[in-house]
MARTI-832608 format. One record per residue: residue in three letters; x negated, y, z of N, C-alpha, C in turn. Coordinates in nm, 3 decimals. Each point is the difference from the previous one (the first is absolute). Example, Ala and Ser with C-alpha at 12.3 -4.5 7.8 and 13.67 -1.06 7.14 Angstrom:
% residues 2
<rose><aa>ala</aa><n_c1>-1.319</n_c1><n_c2>-0.569</n_c2><n_c3>0.780</n_c3><ca_c1>0.089</ca_c1><ca_c2>0.119</ca_c2><ca_c3>0.000</ca_c3><c_c1>-0.090</c_c1><c_c2>0.120</c_c2><c_c3>0.000</c_c3></rose>
<rose><aa>ser</aa><n_c1>0.035</n_c1><n_c2>0.105</n_c2><n_c3>-0.072</n_c3><ca_c1>-0.082</ca_c1><ca_c2>0.119</ca_c2><ca_c3>0.006</ca_c3><c_c1>0.077</c_c1><c_c2>0.109</c_c2><c_c3>0.073</c_c3></rose>
% end
This chain:
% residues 90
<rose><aa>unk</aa><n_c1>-1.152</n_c1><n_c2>0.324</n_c2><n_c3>-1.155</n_c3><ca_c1>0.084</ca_c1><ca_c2>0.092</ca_c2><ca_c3>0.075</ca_c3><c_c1>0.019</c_c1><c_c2>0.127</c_c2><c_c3>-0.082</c_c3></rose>
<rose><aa>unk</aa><n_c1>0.145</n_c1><n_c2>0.035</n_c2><n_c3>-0.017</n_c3><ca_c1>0.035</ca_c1><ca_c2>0.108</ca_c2><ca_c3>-0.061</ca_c3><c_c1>0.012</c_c1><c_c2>0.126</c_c2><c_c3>0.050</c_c3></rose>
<rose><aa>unk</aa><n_c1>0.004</n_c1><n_c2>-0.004</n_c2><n_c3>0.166</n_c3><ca_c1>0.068</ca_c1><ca_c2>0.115</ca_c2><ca_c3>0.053</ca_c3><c_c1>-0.101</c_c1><c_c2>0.007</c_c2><c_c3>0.155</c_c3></rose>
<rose><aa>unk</aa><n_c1>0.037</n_c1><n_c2>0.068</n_c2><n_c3>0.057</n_c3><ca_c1>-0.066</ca_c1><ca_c2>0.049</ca_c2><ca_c3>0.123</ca_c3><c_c1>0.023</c_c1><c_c2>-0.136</c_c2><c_c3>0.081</c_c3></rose>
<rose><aa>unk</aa><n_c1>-0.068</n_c1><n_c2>0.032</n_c2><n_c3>0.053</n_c3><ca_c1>0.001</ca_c1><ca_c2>-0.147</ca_c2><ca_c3>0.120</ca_c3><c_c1>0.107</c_c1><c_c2>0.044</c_c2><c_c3>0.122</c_c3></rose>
<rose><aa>unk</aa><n_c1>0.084</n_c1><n_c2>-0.099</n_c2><n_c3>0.060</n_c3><ca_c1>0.069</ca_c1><ca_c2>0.045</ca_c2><ca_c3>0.095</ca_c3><c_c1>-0.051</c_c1><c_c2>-0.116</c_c2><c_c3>0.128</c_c3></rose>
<rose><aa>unk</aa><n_c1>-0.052</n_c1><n_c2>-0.066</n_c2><n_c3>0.006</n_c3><ca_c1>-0.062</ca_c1><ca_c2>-0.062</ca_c2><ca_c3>0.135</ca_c3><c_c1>-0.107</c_c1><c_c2>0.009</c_c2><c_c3>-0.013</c_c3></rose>
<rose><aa>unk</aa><n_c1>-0.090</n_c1><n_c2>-0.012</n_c2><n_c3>0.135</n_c3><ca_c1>-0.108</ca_c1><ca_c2>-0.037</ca_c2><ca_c3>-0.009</ca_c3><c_c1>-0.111</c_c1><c_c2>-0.119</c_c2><c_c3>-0.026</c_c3></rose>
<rose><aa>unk</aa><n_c1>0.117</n_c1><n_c2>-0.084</n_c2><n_c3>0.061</n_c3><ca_c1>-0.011</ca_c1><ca_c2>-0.177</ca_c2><ca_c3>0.008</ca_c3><c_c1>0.047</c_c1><c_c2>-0.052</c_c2><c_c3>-0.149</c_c3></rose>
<rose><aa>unk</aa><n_c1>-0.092</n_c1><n_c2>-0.085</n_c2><n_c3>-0.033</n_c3><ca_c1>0.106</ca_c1><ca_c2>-0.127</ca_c2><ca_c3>-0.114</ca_c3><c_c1>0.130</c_c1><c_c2>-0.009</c_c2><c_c3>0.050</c_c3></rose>
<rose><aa>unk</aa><n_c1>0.072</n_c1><n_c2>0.012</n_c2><n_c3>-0.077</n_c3><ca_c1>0.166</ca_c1><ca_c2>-0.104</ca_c2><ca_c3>0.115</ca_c3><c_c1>0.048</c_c1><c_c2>-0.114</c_c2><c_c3>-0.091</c_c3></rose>
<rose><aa>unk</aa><n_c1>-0.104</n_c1><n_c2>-0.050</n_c2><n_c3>-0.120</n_c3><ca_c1>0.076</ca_c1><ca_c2>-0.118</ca_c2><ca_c3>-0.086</ca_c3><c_c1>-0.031</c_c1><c_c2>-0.058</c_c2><c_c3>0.074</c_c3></rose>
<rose><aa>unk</aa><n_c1>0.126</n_c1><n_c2>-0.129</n_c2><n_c3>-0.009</n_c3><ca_c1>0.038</ca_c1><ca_c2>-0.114</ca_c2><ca_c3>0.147</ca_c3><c_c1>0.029</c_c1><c_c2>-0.001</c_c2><c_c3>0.078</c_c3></rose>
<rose><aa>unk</aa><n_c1>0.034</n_c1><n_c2>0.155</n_c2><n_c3>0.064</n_c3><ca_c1>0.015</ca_c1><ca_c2>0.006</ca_c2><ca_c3>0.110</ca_c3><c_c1>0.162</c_c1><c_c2>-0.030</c_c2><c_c3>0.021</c_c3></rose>
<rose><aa>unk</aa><n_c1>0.010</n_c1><n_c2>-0.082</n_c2><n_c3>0.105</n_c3><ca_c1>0.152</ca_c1><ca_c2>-0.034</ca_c2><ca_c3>0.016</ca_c3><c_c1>0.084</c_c1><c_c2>0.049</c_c2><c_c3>0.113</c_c3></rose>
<rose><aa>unk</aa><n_c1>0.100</n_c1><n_c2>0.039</n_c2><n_c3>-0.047</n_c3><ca_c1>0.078</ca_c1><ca_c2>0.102</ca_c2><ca_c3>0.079</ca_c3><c_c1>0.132</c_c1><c_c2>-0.079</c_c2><c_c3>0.063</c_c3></rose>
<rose><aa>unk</aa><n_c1>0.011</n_c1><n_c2>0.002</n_c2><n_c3>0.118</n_c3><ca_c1>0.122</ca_c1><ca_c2>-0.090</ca_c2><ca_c3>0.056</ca_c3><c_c1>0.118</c_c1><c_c2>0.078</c_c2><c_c3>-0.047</c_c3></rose>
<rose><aa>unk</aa><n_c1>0.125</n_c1><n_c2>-0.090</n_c2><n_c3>-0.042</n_c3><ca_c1>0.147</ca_c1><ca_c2>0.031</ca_c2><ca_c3>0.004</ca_c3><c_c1>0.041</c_c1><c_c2>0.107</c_c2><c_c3>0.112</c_c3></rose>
<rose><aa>unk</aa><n_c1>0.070</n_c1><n_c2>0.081</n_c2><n_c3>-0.080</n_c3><ca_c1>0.049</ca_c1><ca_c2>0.071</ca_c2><ca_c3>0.079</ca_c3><c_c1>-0.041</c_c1><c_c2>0.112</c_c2><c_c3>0.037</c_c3></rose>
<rose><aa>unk</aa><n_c1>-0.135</n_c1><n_c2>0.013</n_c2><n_c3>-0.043</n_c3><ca_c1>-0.082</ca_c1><ca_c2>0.105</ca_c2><ca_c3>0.054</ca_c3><c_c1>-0.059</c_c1><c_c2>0.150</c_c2><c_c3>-0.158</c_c3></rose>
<rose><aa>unk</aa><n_c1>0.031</n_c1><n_c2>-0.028</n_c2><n_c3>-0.068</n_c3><ca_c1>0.051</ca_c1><ca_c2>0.057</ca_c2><ca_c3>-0.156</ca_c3><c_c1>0.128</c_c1><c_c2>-0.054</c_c2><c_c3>-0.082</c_c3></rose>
<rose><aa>unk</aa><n_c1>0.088</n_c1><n_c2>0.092</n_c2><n_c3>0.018</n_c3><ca_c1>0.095</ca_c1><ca_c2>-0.080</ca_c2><ca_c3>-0.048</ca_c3><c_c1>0.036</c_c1><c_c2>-0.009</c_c2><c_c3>-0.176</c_c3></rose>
<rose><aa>unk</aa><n_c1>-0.069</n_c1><n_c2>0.156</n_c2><n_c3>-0.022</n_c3><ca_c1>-0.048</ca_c1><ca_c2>-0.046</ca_c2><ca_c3>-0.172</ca_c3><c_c1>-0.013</c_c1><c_c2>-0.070</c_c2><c_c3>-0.039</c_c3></rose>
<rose><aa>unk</aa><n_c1>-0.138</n_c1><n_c2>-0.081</n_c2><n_c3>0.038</n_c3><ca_c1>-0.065</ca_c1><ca_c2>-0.088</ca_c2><ca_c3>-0.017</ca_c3><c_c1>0.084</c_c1><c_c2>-0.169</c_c2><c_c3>0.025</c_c3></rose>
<rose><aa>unk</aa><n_c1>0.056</n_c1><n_c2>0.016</n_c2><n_c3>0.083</n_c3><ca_c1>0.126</ca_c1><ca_c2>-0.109</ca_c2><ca_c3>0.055</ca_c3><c_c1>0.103</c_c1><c_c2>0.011</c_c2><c_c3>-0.151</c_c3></rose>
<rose><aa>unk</aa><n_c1>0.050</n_c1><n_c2>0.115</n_c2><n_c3>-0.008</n_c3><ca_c1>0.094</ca_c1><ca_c2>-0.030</ca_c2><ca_c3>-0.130</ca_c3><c_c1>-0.066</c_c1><c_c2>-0.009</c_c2><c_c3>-0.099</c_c3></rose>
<rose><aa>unk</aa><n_c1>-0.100</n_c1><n_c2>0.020</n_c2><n_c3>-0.067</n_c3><ca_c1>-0.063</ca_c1><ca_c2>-0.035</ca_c2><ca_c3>-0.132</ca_c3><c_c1>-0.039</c_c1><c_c2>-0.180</c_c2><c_c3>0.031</c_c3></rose>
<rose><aa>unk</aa><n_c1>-0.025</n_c1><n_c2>-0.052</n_c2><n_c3>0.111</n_c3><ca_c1>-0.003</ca_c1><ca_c2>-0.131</ca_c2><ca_c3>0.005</ca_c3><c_c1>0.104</c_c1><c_c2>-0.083</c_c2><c_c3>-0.045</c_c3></rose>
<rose><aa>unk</aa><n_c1>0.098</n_c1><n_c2>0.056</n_c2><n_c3>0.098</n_c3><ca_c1>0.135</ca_c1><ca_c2>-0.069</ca_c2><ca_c3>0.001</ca_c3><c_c1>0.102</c_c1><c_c2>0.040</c_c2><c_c3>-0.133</c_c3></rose>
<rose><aa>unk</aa><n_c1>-0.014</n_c1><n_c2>0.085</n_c2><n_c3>-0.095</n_c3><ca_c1>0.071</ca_c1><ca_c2>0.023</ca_c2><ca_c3>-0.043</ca_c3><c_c1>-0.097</c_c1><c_c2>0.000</c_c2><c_c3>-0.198</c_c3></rose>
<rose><aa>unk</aa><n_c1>-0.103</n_c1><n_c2>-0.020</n_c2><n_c3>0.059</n_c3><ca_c1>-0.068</ca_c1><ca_c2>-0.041</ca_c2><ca_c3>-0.180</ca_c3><c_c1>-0.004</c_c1><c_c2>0.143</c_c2><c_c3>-0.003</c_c3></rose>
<rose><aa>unk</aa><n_c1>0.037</n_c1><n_c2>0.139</n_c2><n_c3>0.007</n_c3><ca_c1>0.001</ca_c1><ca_c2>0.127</ca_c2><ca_c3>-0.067</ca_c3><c_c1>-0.098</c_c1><c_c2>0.081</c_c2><c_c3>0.063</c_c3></rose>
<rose><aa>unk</aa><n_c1>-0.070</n_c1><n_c2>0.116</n_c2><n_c3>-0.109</n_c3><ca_c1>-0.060</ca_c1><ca_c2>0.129</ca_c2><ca_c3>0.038</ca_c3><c_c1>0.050</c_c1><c_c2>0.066</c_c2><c_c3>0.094</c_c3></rose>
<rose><aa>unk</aa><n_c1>0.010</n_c1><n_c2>0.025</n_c2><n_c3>0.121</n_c3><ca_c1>0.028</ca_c1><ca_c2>0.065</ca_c2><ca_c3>0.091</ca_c3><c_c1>-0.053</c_c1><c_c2>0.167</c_c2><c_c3>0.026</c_c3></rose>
<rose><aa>unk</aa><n_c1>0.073</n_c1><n_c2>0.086</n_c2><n_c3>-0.031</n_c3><ca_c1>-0.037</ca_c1><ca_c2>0.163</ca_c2><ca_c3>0.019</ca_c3><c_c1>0.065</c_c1><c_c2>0.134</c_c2><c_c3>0.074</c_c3></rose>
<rose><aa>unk</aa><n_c1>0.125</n_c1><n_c2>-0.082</n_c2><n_c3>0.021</n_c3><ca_c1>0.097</ca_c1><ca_c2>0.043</ca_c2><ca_c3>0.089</ca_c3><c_c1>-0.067</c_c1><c_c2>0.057</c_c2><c_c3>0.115</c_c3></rose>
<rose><aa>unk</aa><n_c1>0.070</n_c1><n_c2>0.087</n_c2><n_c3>0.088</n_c3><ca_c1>-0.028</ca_c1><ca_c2>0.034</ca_c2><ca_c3>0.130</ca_c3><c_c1>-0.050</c_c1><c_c2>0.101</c_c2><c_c3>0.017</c_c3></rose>
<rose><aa>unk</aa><n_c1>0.009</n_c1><n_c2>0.063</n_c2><n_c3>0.092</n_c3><ca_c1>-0.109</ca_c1><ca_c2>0.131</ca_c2><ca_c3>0.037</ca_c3><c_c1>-0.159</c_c1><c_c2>-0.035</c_c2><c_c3>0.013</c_c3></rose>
<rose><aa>unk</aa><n_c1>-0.079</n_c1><n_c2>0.079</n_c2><n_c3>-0.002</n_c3><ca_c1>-0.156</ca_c1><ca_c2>-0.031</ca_c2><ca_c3>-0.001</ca_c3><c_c1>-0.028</c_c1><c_c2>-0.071</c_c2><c_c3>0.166</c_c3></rose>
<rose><aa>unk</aa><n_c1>-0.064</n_c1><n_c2>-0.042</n_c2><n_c3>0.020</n_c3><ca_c1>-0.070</ca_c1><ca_c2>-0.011</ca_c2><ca_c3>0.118</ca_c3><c_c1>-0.133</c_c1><c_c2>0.093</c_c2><c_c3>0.043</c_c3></rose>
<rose><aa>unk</aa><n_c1>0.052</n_c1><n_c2>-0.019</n_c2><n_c3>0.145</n_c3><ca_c1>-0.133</ca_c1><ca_c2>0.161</ca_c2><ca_c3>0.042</ca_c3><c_c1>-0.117</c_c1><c_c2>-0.078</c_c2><c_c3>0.045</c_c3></rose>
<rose><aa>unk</aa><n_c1>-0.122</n_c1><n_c2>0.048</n_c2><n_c3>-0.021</n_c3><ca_c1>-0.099</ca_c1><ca_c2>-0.102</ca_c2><ca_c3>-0.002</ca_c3><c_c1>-0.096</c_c1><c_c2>0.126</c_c2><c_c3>0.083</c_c3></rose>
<rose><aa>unk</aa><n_c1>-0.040</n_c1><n_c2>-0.006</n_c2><n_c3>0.093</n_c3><ca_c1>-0.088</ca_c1><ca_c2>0.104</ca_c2><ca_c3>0.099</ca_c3><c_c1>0.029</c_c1><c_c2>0.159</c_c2><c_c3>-0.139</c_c3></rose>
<rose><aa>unk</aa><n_c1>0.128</n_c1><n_c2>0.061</n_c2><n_c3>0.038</n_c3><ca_c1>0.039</ca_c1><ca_c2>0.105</ca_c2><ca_c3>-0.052</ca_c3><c_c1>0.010</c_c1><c_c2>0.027</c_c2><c_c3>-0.117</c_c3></rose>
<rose><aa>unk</aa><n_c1>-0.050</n_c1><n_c2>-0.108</n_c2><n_c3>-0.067</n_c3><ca_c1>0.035</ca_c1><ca_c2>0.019</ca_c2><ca_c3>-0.155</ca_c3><c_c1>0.133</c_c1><c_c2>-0.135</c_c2><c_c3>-0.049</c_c3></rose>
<rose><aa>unk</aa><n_c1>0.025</n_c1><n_c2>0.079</n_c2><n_c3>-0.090</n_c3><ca_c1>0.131</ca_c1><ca_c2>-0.089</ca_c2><ca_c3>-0.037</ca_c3><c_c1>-0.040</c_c1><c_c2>-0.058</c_c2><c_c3>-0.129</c_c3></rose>
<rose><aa>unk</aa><n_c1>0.061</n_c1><n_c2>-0.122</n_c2><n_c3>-0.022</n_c3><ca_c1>-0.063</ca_c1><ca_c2>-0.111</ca_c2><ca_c3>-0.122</ca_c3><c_c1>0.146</c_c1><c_c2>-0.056</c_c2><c_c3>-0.034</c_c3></rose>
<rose><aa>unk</aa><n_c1>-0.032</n_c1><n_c2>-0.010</n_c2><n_c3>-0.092</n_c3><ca_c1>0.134</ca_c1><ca_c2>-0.084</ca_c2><ca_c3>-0.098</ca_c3><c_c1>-0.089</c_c1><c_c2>-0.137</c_c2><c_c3>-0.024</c_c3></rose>
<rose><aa>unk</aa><n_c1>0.104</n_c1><n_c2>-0.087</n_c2><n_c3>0.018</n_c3><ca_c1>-0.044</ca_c1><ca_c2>-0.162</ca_c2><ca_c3>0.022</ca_c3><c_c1>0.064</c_c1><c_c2>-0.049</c_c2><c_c3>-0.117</c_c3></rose>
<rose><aa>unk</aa><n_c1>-0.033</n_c1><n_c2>-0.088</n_c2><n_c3>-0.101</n_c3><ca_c1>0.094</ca_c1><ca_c2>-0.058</ca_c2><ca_c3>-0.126</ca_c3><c_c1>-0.094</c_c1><c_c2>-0.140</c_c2><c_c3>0.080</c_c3></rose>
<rose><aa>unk</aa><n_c1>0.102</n_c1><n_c2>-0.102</n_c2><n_c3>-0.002</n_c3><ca_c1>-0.051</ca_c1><ca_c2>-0.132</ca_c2><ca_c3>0.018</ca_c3><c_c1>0.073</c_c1><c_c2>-0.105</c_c2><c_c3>-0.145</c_c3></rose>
<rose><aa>unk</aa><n_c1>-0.076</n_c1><n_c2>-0.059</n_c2><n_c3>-0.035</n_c3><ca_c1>-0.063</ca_c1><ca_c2>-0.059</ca_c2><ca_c3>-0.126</ca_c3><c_c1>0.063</c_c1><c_c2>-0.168</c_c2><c_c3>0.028</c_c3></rose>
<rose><aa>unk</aa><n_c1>0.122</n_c1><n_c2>-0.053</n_c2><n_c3>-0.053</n_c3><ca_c1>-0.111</ca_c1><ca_c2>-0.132</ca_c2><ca_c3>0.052</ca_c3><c_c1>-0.101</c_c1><c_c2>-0.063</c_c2><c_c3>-0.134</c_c3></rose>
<rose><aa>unk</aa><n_c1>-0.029</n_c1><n_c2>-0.145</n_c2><n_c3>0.017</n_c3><ca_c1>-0.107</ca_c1><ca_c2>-0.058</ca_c2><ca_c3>-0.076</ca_c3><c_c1>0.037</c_c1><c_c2>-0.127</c_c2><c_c3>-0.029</c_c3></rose>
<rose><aa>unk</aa><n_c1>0.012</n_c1><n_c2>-0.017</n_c2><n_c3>-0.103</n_c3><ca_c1>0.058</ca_c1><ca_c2>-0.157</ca_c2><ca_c3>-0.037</ca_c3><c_c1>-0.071</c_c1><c_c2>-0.119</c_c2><c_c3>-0.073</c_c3></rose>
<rose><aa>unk</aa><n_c1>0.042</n_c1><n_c2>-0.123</n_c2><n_c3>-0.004</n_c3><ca_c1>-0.063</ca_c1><ca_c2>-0.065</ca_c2><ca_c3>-0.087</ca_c3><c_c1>0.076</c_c1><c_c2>-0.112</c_c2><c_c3>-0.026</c_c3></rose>
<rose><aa>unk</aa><n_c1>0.064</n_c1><n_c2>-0.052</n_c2><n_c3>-0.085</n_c3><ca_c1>0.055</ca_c1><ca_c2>-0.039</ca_c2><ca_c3>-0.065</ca_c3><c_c1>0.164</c_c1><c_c2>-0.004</c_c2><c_c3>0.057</c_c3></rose>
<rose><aa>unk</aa><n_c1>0.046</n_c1><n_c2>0.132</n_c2><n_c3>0.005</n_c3><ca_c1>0.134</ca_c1><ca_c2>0.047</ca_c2><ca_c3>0.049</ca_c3><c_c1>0.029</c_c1><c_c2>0.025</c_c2><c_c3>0.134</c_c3></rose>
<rose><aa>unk</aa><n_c1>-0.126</n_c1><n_c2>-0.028</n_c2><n_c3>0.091</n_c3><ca_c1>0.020</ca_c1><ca_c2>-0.070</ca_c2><ca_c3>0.155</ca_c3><c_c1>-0.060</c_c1><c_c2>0.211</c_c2><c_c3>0.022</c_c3></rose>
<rose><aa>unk</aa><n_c1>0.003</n_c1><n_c2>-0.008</n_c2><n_c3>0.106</n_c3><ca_c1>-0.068</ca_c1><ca_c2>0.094</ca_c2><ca_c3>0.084</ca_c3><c_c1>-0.085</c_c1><c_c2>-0.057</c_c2><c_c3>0.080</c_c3></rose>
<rose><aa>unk</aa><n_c1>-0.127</n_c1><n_c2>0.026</n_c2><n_c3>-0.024</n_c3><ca_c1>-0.049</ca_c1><ca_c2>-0.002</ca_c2><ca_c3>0.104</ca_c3><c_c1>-0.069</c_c1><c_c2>0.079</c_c2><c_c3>0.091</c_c3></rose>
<rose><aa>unk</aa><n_c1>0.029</n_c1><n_c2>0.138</n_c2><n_c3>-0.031</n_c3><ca_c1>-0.071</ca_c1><ca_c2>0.087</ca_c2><ca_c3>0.118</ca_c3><c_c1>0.048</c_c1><c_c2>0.127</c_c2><c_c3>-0.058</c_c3></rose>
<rose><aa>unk</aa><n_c1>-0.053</n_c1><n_c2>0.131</n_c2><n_c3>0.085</n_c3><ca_c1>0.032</ca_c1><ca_c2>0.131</ca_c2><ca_c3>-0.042</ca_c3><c_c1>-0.157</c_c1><c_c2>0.082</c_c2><c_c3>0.008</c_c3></rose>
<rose><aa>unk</aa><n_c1>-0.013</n_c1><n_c2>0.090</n_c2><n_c3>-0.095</n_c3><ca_c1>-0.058</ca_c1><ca_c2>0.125</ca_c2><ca_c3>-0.026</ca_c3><c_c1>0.051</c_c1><c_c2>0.142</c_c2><c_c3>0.050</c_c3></rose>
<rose><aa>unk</aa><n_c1>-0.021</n_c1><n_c2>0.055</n_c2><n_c3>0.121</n_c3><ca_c1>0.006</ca_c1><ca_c2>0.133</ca_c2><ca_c3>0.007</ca_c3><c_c1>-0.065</c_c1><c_c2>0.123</c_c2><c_c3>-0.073</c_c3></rose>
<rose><aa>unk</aa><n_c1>0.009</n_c1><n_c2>0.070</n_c2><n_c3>-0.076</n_c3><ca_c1>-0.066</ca_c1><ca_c2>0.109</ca_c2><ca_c3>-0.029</ca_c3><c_c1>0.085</c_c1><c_c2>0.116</c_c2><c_c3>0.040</c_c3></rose>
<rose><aa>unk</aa><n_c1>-0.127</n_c1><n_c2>0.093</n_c2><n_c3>0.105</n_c3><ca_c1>0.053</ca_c1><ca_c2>0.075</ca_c2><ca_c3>0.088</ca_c3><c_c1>-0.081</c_c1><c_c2>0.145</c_c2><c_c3>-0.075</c_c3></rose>
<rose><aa>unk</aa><n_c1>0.097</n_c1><n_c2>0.094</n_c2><n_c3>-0.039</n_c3><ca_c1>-0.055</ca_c1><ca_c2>0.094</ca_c2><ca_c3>-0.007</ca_c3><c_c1>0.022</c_c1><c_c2>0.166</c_c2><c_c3>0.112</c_c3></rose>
<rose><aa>unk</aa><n_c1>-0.073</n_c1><n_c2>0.045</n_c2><n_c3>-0.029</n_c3><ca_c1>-0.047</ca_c1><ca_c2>0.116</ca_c2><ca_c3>0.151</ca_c3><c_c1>0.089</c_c1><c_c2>0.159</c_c2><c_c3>-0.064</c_c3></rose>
<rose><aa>unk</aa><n_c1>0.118</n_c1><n_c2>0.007</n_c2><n_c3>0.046</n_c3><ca_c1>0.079</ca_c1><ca_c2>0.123</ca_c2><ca_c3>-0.098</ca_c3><c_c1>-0.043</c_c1><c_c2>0.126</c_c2><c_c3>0.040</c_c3></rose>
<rose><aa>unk</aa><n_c1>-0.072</n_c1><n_c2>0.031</n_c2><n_c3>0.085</n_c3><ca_c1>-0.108</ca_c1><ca_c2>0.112</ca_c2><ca_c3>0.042</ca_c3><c_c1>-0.078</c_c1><c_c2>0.023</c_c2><c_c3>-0.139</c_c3></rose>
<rose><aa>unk</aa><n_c1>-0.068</n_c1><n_c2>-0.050</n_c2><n_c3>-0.082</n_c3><ca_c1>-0.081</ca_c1><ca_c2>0.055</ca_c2><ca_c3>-0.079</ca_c3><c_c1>0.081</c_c1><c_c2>-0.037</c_c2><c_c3>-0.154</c_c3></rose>
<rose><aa>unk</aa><n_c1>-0.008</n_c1><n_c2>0.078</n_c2><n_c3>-0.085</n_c3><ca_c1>0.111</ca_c1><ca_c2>0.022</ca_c2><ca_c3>-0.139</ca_c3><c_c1>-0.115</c_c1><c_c2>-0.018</c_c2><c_c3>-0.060</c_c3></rose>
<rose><aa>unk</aa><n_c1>-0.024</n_c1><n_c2>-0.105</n_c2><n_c3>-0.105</n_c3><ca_c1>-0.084</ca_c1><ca_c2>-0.022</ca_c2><ca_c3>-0.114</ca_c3><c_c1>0.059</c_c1><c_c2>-0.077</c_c2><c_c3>-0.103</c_c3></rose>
<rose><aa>unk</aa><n_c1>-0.039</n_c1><n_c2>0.038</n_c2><n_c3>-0.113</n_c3><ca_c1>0.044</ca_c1><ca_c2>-0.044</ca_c2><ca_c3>-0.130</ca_c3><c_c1>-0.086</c_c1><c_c2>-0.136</c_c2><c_c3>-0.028</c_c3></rose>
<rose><aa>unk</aa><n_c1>0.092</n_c1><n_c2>-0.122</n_c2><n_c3>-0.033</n_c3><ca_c1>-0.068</ca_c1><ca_c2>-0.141</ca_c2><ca_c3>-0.006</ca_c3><c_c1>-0.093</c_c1><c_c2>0.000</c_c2><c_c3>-0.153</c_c3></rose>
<rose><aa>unk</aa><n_c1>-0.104</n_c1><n_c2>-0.057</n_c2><n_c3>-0.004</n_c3><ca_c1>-0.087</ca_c1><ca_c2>-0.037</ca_c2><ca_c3>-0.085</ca_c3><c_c1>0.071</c_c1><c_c2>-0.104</c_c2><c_c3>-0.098</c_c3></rose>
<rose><aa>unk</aa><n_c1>-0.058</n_c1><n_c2>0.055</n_c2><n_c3>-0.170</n_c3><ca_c1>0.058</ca_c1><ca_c2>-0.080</ca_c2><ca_c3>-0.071</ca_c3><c_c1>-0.006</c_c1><c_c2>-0.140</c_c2><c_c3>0.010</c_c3></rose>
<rose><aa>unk</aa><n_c1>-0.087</n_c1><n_c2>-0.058</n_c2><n_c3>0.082</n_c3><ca_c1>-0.089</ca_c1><ca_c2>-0.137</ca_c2><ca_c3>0.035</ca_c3><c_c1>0.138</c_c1><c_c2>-0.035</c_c2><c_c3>0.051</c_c3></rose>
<rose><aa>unk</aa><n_c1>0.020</n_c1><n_c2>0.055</n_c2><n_c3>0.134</n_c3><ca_c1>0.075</ca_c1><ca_c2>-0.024</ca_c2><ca_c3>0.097</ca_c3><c_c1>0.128</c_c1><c_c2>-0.049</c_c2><c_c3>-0.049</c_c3></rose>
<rose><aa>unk</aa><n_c1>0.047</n_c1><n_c2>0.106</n_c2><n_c3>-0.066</n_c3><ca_c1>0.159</ca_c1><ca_c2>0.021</ca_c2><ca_c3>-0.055</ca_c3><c_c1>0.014</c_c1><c_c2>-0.140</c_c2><c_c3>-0.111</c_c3></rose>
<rose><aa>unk</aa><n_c1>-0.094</n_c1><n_c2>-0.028</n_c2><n_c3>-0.051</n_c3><ca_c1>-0.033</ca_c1><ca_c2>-0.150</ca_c2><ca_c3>-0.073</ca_c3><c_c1>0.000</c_c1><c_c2>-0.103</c_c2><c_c3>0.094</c_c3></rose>
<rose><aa>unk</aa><n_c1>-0.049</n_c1><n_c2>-0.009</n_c2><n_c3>0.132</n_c3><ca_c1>0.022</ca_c1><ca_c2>-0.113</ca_c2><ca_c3>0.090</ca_c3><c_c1>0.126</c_c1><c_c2>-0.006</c_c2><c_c3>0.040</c_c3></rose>
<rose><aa>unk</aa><n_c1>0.078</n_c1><n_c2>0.111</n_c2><n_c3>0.056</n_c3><ca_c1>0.103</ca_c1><ca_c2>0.009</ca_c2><ca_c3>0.009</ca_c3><c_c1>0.161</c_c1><c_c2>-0.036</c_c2><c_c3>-0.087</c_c3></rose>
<rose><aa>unk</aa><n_c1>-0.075</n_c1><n_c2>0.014</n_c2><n_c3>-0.103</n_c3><ca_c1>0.101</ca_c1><ca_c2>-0.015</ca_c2><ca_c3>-0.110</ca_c3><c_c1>-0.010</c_c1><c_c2>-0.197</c_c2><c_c3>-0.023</c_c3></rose>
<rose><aa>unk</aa><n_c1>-0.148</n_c1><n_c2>-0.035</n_c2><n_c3>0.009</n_c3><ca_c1>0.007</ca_c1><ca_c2>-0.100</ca_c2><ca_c3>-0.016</ca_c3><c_c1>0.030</c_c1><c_c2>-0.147</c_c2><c_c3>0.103</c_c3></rose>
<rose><aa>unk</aa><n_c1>-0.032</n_c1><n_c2>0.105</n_c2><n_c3>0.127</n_c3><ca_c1>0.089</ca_c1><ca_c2>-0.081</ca_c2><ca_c3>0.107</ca_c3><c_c1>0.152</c_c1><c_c2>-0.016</c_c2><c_c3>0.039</c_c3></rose>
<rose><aa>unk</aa><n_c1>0.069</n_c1><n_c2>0.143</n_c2><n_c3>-0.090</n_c3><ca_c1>0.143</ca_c1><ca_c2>-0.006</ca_c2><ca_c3>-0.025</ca_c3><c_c1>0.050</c_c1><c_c2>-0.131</c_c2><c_c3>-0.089</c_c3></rose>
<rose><aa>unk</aa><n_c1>-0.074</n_c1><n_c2>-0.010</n_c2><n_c3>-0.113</n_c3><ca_c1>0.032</ca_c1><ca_c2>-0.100</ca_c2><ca_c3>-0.121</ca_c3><c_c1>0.003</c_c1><c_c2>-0.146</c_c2><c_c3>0.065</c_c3></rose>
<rose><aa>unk</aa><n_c1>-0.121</n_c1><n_c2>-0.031</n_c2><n_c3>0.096</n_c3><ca_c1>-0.006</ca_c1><ca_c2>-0.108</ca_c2><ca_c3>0.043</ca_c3><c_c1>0.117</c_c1><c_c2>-0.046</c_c2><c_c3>0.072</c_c3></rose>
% end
């Protein structure tokens, strides 16, 4: 983990019904990084949602949310900015 934690719970696996994130709905349906939109308000703080999807051999099969918390301004770690860069490439 690169960055502050934003849940408290694990949430890998956790499965989210249609319809109910729609980010997350278009990065499925549409193969693409999804970043569009206004933030979502999350008990008074506001978060920017990028949903990810995840592939394997051209198919989709699922999505990655990474939700960050726009209340607190911090400069990303060179570590970080390397995962990032290298999850772009992929």
């Amino acid at each position: 983990n690169t960055g502050p934690t934003s849940y408290q719970d694990d949430m890998v696996g956790h499965l989210v019904p249609r319809g109910r994130r729609p980010l997350l709905d278009a990065a499925l349906d549409e193969g693409r990084i999804v970043r569009e939109g206004d933030p979502e308000w999350r008990e008074e703080v506001p978060v920017r949602v990028e949903s990810i999807p995840v592939r394997r051999d051209g198919r989709v099969l699922g999505v990655i949310a990474r939700n960050t918390n726009l209340l607190t301004v911090r400069t990303p770690s060179r570590l970080e900015l390397t995962y990032l860069q290298s999850a772009s490439d992929l």
